[in-house]
N, C-alpha and C positions, 0 to 999 in steps of 0.2 A: 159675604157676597161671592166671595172666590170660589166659598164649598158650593153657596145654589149654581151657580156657573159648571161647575165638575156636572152634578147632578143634570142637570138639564141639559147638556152636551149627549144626546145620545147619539148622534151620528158626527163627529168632528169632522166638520169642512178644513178642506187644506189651508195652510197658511198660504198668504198673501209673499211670496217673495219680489214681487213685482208688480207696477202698476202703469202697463202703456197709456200716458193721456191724447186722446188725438181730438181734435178741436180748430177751427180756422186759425190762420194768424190773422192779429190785430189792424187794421186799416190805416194805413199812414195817411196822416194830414199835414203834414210837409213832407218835401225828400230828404231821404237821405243825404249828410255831410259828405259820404261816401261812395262815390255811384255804383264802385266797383264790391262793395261789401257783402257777405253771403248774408241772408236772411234767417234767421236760427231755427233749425231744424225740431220737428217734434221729438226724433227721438234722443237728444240733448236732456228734456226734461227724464224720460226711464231713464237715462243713466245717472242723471243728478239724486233720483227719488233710492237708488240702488244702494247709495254709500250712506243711507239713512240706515243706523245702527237697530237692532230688534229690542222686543223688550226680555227680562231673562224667562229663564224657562220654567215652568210652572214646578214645584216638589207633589206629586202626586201620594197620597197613601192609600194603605189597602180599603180602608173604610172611610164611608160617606157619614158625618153625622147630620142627620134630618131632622134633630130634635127642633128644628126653629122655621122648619116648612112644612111637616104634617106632623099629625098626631097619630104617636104608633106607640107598641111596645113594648118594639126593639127598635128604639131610633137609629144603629147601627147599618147601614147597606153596603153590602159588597161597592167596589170602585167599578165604575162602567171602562174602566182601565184596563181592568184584571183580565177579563179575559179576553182582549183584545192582545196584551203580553202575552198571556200565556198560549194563543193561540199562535203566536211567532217561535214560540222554542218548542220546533221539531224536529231540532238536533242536525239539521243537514249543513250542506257547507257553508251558505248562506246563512247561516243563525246571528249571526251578529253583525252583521255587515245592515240587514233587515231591521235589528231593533236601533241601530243607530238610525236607519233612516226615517224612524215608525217617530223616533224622540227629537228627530231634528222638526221632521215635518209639523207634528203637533206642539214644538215647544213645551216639553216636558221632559224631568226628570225624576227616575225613581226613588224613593226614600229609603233607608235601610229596613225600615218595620213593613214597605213591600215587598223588597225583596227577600225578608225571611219567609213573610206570608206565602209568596211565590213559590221558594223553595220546601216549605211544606206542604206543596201541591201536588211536586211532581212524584214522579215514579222510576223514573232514568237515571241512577247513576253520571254517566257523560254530560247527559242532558244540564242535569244542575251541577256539575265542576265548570261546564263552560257558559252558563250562566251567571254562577257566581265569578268566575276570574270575567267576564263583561261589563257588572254590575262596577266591582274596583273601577273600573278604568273612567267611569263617569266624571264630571267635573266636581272638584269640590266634595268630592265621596269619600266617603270610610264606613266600611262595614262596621254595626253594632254588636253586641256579645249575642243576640239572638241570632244574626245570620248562621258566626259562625255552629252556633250548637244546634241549628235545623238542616245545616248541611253534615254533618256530623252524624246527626240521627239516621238521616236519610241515609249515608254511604253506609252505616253497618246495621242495617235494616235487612233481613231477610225476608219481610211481607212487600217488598219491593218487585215490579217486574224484572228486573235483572239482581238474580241473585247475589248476596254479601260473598265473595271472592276476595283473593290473595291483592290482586289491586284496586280493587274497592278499599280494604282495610287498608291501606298503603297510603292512599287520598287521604283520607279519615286521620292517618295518625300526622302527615303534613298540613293538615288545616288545621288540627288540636297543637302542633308548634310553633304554625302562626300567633295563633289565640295565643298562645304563653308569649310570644316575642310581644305579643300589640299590649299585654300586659292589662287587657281591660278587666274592671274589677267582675268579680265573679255576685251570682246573685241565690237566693235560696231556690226559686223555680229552675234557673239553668242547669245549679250544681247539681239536681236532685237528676234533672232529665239525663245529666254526662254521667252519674253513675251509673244510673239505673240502666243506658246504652252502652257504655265500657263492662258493667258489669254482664250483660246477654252476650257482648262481643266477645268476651273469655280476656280483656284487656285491661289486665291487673294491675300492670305500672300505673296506666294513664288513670286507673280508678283511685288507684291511690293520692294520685299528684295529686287531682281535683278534689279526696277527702282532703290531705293538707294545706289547698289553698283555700279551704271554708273554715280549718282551722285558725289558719294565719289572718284571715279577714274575720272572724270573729260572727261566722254566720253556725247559727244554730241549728244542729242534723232533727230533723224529724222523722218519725217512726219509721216513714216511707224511706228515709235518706236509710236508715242500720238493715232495713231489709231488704235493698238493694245493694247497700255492699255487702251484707252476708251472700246473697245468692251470686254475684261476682264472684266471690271467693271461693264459694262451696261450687260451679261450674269451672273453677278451673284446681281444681282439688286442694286449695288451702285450709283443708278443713281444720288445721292447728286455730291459723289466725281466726278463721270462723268463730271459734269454742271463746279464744279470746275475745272479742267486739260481743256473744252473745254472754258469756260473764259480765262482761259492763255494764251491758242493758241491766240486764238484772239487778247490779248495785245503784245506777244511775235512776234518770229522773224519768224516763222512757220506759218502758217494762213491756217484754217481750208479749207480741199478741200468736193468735194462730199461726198467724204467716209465719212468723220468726222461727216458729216452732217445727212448721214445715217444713221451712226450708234446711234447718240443720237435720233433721229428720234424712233429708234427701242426701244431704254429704252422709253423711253415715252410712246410707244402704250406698252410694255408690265406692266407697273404699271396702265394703264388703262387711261393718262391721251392722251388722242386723240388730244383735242382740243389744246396743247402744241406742238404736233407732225405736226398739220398744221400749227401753226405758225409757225415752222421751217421752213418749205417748203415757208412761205408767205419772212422768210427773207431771205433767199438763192438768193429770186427774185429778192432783194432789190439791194444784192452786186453783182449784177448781176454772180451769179453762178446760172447754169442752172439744176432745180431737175430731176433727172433721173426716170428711169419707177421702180426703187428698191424705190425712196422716195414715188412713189403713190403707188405702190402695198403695202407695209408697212402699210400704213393708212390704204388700203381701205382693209386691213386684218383683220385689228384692229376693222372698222365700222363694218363690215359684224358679227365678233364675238360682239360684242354689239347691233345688229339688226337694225343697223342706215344703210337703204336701200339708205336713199336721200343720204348721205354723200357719198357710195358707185360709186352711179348713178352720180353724179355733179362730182367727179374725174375723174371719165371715160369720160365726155363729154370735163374737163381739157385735158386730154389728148389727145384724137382725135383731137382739138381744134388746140394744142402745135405740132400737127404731128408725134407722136409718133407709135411706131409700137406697137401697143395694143397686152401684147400676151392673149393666150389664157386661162389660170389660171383668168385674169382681168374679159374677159366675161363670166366665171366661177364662179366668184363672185356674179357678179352686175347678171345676171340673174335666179340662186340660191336664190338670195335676194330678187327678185319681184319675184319670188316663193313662198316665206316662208309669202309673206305681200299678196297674194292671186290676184295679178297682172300680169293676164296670158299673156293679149295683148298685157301689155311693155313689159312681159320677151321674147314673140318668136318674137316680129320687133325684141329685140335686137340679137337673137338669129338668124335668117335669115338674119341681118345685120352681124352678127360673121361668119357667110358662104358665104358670099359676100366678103370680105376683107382676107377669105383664110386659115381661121381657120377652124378647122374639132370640129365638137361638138365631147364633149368623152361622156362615161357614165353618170356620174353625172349630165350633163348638160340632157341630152336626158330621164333620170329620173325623175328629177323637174322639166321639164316642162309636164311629165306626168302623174307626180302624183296633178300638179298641176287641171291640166285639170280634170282629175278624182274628184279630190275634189270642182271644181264650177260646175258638174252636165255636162259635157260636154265629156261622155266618149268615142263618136265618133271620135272627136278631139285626143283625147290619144290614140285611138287605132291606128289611122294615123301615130301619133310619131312613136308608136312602131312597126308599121312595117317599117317606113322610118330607122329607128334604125337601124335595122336588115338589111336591104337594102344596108346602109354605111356599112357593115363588123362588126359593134358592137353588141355580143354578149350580148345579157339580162342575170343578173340572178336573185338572190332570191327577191333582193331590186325592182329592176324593174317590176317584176312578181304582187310582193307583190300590187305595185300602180295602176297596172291595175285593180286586182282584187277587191284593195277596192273602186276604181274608178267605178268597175259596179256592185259593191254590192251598192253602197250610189244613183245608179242610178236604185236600181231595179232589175236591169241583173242578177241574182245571178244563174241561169244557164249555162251561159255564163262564168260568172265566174268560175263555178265549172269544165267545162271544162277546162279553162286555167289550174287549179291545177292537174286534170288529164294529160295533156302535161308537168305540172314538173314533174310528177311523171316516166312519161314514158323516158322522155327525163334524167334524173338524175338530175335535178336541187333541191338540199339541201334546204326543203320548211323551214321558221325560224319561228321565234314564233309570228312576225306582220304580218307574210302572215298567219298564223291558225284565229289569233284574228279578220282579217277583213273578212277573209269567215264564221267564228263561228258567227258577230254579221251580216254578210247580211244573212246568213241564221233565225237568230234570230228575225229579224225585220219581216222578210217576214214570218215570223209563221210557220218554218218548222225547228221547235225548236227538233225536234229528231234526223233530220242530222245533228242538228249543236252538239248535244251531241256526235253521232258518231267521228263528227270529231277530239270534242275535245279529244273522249277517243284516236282515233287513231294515236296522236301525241306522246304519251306516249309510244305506239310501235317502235313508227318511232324514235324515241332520241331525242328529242325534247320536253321537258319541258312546261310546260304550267307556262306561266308569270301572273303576274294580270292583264294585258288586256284577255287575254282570257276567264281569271276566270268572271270577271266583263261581259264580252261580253255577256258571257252565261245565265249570273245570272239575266240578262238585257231584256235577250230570256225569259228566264223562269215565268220572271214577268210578262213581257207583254201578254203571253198566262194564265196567270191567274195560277199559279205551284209556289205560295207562297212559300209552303212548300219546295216543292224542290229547291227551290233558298236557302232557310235560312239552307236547309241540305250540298247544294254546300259552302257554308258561311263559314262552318267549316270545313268541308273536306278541305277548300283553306287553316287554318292554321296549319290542321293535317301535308298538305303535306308539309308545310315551305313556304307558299307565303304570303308575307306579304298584309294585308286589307288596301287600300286604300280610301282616302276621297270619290273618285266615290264609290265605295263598299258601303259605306256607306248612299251613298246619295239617291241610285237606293233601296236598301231595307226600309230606311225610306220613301219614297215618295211611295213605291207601298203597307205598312202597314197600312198606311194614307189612302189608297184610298180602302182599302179593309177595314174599321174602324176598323183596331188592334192597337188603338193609343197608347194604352200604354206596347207595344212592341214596336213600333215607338221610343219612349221616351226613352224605355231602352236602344235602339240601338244606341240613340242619346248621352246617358249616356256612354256607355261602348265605343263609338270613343274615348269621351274627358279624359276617364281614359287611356289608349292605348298611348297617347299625339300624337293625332293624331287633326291636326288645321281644322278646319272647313271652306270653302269659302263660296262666296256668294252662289252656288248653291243649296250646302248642307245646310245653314239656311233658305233659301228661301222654300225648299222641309219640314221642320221643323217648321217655323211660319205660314206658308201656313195650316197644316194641323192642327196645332193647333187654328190656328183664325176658320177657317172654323167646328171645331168640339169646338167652343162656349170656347175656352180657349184662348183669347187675351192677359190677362194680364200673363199669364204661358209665353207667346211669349216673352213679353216687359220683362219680368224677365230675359229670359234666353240671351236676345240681351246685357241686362245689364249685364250679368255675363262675357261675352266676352269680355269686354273693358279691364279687370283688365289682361287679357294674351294676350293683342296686339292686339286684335280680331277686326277691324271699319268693321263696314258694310254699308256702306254711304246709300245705295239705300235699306235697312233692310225694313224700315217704308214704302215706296214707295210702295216694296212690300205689304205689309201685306193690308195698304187699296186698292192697285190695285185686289186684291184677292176675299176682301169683297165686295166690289165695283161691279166685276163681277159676286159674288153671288147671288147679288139682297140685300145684308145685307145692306142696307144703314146707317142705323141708328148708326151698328158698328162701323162703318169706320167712321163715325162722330164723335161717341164718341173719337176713337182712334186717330182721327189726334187732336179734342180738345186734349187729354191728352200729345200729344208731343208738343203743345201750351203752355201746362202749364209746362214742362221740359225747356222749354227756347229755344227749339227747332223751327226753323224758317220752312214752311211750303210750299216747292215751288210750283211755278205756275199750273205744269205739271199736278199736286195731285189735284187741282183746276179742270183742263181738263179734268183730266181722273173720276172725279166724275161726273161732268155735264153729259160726255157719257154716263156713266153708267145707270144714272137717267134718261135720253132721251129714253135708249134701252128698261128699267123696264117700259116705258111707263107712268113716271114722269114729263113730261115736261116742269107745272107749277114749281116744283122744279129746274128744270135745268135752268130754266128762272131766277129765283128767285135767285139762286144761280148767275147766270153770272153776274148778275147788283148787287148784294149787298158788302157788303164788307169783309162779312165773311172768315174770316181766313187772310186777308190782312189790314183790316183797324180797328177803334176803336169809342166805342160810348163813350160818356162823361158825367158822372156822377157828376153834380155838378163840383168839384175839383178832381173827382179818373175819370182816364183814362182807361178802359175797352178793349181787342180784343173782336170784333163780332166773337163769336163761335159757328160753322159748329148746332150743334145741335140748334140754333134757326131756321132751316131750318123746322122742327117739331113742332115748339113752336104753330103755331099759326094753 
């Protein structure tokens, strides 16, 4: 009767705290003993009626069962309770002050399987901590194991409106301390939910505890239970203990399905070991479990961020192969990829085969292959893409803009280009700092080094910061019109402003010091990178021995290549350079000396340094030399001296 009562309660009338009776008083038919006696007042009786005790308060639950008033079926109804509560918690200051007066009024109290139901309602953080510490303080209460592991969920829940944070997780690991202090027994459903949430929250200890307390109670893991604490583990990179728990499957009574397989799949590529993440997939083949498009997309996530384009490409061919429905993220990939390796005619077959099969290129696809385009000299090609871009309903912006633009600046076009940055301008398209840096240096190259100054001053207006590519872009302009000076004045303004000097920075002002003979500014500048602890590449030594061999200082060269081995520095192709350099000057004689002297380091002398001498000497119009050099043995074979064994050395090319 109590449930049809809940039920048919749909607007609850206030409770009765009172009941004034007012009514005549009774007629005396003698006098009173007492003349003087007060006659008894009506309101005598409300105060009498007042110290009449209530009855107790109703335990309301989340659900109404109906099974014995209608026929349904789902005899189960929400509580016309519910959301009359939940309409009270919206978190203001008055929150609980209101549900007391909501459960005094109506003489009711919640039950704990409400108030979990409750708290899987909401979405607030705050909201439900101060829910639940309200719900405790009721008479007669104690939360059940369900509350506390639907507050738990909720607090490291990230599809919540208020994001999973540093004190959200903090709530979460004091109300899982609670739970261990109340010592309630744990069950197969909760344990499974606390891992499955400890393990998404990266919270290893507490995943653990709750495996050992299913231990200790003698509750039995299911498939769901090992592939939640695998991915616990493998998200917080235990991929050892991983490998162990998926060994046991294996021997145990449980036997790993897809998912299990997945997910170690997943620790694998994220410690970087790839080639461990394919042989998962090679054994799944084995026991005949079939890899899903989550086991190749995984890998070929993995390949793509390690630049292994083939591994990318040969899974996707796996795939079509196997019949799978390729989505679109896959040819995202693999065509990105023969993007970045400068592979423009695999990336658009594969891409025109991705629109054939029903996939829509999005942005980034219709970017890389136009930026690709742009960057092998084919800006015709890209400018197609992007208007077929445009055509499909996909809006360009800064990134797309950008690729065109340095697509017809590295082709020349730098009018053409200037126009497109006038169209972002007009149109509002947010120009960034790689779209200034490739119009600054096509303006640069093409010698109209005062708009490219304009420009760059004009980014400084527009908010937009000038990065070291631009700096360098400029500085790059500057040099090639012959504005030394103004390049080396840009040089420091770049670290007045806070941009840090880069190895090109560096390599662009030594090679144009060298070539204007300021060598030894060259040298200081070459000095003052390596104090900076800034590493030198090949470019940059190469722009450094170059002009010191060519300005009669070779062994200052060979010194300074020596001084780079002791901080990691190999230059394999250092020496290559240096006599491919002399060798072009007509210095022969140098370059002989110089490859003798890496003869005498122990240093072996490739073929190629052999070729590229003969050239040389054929071009200078040496031929007898070049002759003489091709059939001798110089620099590969040895004359014999009695008992001492000799190299023939480049310099008896001159002996005779």
């Amino acid at each position: 009767m109590r449930r049809i009562s809940s039920l048919l309660l749909k607007q609850p009338s206030p409770t009765i705290t009172h009941i004034h009776f007012s009514f005549p008083l009774p007629l005396q038919t003698h006098p009173p003993h007492n003349n003087n006696a007060t006659p008894p007042s009506p309101h005598s009786f409300s105060r009498s009626f007042k110290t009449l005790s209530l009855p107790p308060p109703e335990l309301v639950e989340p659900f109404c069962d109906l099974s014995d008033v209608v026929s349904s079926k789902q005899n189960l109804q929400p509580s016309p309770w519910f959301t009359q509560i939940l309409n009270l918690l919206d978190n203001s200051p008055t929150m609980e002050s209101n549900l007391d007066s909501f459960c005094r009024q109506f003489l009711i109290t919640l039950s704990p399987s409400f108030v979990a139901h409750t708290l899987r309602s909401l979405n607030n953080h705050q909201t439900a901590l101060r829910f639940f510490t309200w719900a405790s303080n009721q008479h007669n209460y104690s939360h059940s194991l369900d509350c506390y592991v639907s507050l738990i969920n909720l607090l490291l829940s990230p599809s919540t409106t208020t994001s999973t944070t540093t004190a959200s997780t903090s709530a979460a690991l004091n109300v899982f301390a609670e739970l261990q202090r109340n010592r309630l027994p744990l069950t197969s459903p909760s344990a499974n939910s606390l891992i499955k949430t400890f393990g998404n929250a990266g919270l290893v200890n507490e995943l653990l505890l709750v495996w050992r307390g299913m231990n200790e109670q003698n509750i039995q893991p299911s498939l769901f239970t090992y592939n939640s604490l695998l991915n616990g583990l493998v998200g917080s990179s235990f991929i050892e203990s991983a490998e162990r728990v998926f060994e046991a499957m294996k021997e145990g009574r449980i036997k790993p399905d897809v998912v299990t397989y997945n997910t170690l799949i997943k620790g694998y590529c994220k410690i970087g070991k790839t080639r461990k993440a394919s042989e998962m997939v090679r054994e799944m083949e084995v026991i005949n479990l079939e890899p899903d498009v989550v086991s190749y997309m995984t890998i070929m996530q993995a390949c793509y961020a390690e630049g292994d384009v083939d591994c990318c490409l040969s899974l996707y061919h796996e795939m079509e192969d196997k019949g799978f429905e390729v989505p679109s993220h896959c040819y995202s990939l693999v065509i990105c990829g023969l993007c970045k390796t400068g592979k423009v005619l695999e990336a658009y077959a594969l891409f025109e085969n991705m629109i054939r099969n029903g996939c829509k290129g999005n942005k980034a696809v219709y970017t890389a292959l136009i930026d690709c385009y742009g960057k092998s000299g084919n800006s015709d090609g890209a400018l197609r893409l992007f208007e077929r871009m445009k055509m499909d309903g996909i809006e360009p912006d800064e990134v797309t803009y950008g690729a065109i633009v340095n697509g017809l600046c590295k082709s020349g076009r730098v009018e053409e280009a200037l126009g497109y940055f006038r169209c972002c301008n007009e149109n509002g398209v947010v120009v960034n700092a790689v779209f200034y840096s490739s119009l600054i240096d096509g303006l640069g190259k093409a010698g109209r080094v005062d708009e490219a100054e304009k420009v760059f001053d004009e980014m400084a207006h527009r908010g937009c910061l000038p990065d070291s590519y631009c700096y360098n872009a400029l500085i790059d302009g500057l040099c090639k019109c012959g504005r030394i000076d103004d390049a080396l004045a840009l040089f420091k303004r770049m670290e007045c402003d806070g941009c840090e000097h880069t190895v090109y920075t560096f390599t662009i002002l030594i090679s144009e010091l060298f070539r204007v003979h300021r060598n030894e500014e060259a040298v200081k500048m070459w000095d003052l990178m390596i104090d900076k602890g800034i590493t030198p590449n090949v470019a940059c030594f190469r722009a450094l021995s170059i002009g010191l061999c060519l300005s009669g200082k070779v062994a200052r060269a060979c010194k300074v290549l020596d001084e780079l081995a002791p901080m990691g520095v190999v230059l394999e192709t250092a020496y290559e350079d240096m006599i491919g350099a002399l060798c072009k000057a007509g210095r022969v004689k140098e370059a002989c000396k110089l490859a003798d002297g890496i003869v005498d380091r122990g240093r072996e002398i490739p073929g190629k340094i052999r070729t590229l001498m003969i050239h040389s000497l054929r071009k200078a119009g040496n031929a007898d030399l070049a002759i003489k050099l091709m059939h001798s043995k110089i620099g590969i074979g040895y004359d014999r001296m009695r008992s001492v064994k000799k190299r023939v050395k480049f310099q008896t090319l001159f002996d005779n």
